[in-house]
N, C-alpha and C positions, 0 to 999 in steps of 0.2 A: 137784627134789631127790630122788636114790634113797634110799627105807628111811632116814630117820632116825631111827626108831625105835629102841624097846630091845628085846630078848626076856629074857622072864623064867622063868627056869627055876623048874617045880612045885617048892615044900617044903611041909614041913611045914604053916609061916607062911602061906602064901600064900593068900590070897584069889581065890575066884572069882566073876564074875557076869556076867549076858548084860544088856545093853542094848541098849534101843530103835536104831535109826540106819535111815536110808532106802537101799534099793539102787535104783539107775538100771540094768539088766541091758541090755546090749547088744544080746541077743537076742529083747525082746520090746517090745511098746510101754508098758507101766506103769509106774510104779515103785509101790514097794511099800516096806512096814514090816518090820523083819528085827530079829531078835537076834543082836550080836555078843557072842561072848564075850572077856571082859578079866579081864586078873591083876593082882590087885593084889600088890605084894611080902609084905607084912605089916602086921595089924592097927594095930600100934605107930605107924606113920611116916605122913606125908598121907596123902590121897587119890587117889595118883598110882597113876592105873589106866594099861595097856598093850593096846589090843585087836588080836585077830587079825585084822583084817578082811582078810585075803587067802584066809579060808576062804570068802570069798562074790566072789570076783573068778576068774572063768575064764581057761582058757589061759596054766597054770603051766607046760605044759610047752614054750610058746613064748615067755613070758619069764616068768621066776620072781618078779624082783624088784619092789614096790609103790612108786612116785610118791608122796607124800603133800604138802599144804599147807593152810596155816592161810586160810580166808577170814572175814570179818570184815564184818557187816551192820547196817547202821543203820538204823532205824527209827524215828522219830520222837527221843524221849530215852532210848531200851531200845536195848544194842549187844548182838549174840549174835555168838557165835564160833562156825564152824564145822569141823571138818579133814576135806577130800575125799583118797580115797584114791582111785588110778587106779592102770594099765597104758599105758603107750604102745609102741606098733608098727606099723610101716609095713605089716602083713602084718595086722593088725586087722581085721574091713569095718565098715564106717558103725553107729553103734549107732541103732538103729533106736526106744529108750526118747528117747533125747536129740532126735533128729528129730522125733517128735510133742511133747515138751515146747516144740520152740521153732519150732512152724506149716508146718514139713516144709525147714526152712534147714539144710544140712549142719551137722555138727558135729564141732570140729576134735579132743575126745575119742572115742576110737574101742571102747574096753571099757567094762566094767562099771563102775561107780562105785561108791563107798561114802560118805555123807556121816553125819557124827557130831558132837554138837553139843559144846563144852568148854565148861565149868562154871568158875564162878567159885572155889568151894572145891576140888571135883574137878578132876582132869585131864579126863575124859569124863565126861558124865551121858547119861540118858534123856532121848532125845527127847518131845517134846510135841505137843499137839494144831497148836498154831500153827509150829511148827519146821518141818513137814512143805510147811507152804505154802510160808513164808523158803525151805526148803532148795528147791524146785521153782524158785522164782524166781531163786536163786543160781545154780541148776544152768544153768538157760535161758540166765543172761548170761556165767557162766564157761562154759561147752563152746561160746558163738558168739564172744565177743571175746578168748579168754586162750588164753596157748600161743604 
């Protein structure tokens, strides 16, 4: 799915704040703990935050627009929801983060990732200590068998 998202234009009203989320960066072998920042429309209405996470996704000016999807993980009786934000392009090279998370087996994401966890009240929240494992192990199994 391209950019289902919404953009939310700054007022007044509107709420800002950075959250936790994990980057998979194409170009290096770690992933790492990042701050997205998100708008919220206004105080008044839910908790429906919108983040940018294409300010941590490289190579805008080879394709501009963000992939996004809801993945969904079970763990024993605890479900977490998670929405991974990518790039796909045939002109990509191998992300070299996703090759070490999954024992050096190609992987058929090829850019930076963004993985951010959604909240039961919230639309997004802060990730957590144990999100960061989930999200490795989602990452591992969505970038070898999905797509």
């Amino acid at each position: 799915m391209v950019n289902t998202r919404v953009f939310v234009a700054q007022t007044p009203s509107s709420i800002e704040a950075n959250l936790r989320a994990r980057l998979y960066p194409a170009s290096s072998r770690r992933p790492r703990q990042i701050l997205v920042n998100t708008r919220q429309p206004s105080a008044q209405r839910s908790m429906k935050r919108y983040p940018f996470a294409e300010n941590h996704l490289g190579e805008s000016v080879l394709q501009p627009w963000v992939h996004n999807c809801v993945v969904t993980v079970q763990e024993g009786r605890h479900t977490y929801r998670y929405m991974i934000f990518f790039k796909r392009h045939r002109l990509f090279g191998p992300s070299q983060c996703l090759q070490t998370l999954s024992n050096g087996q190609p992987s058929f994401l090829r850019s930076d990732v963004v993985v951010m966890r959604i909240g039961t009240t919230a639309s997004y929240v802060n990730m957590r200590g144990r999100d960061s494992v989930l999200a490795d192990w989602l990452m591992c199994r969505y970038a070898l068998f999905a797509l």
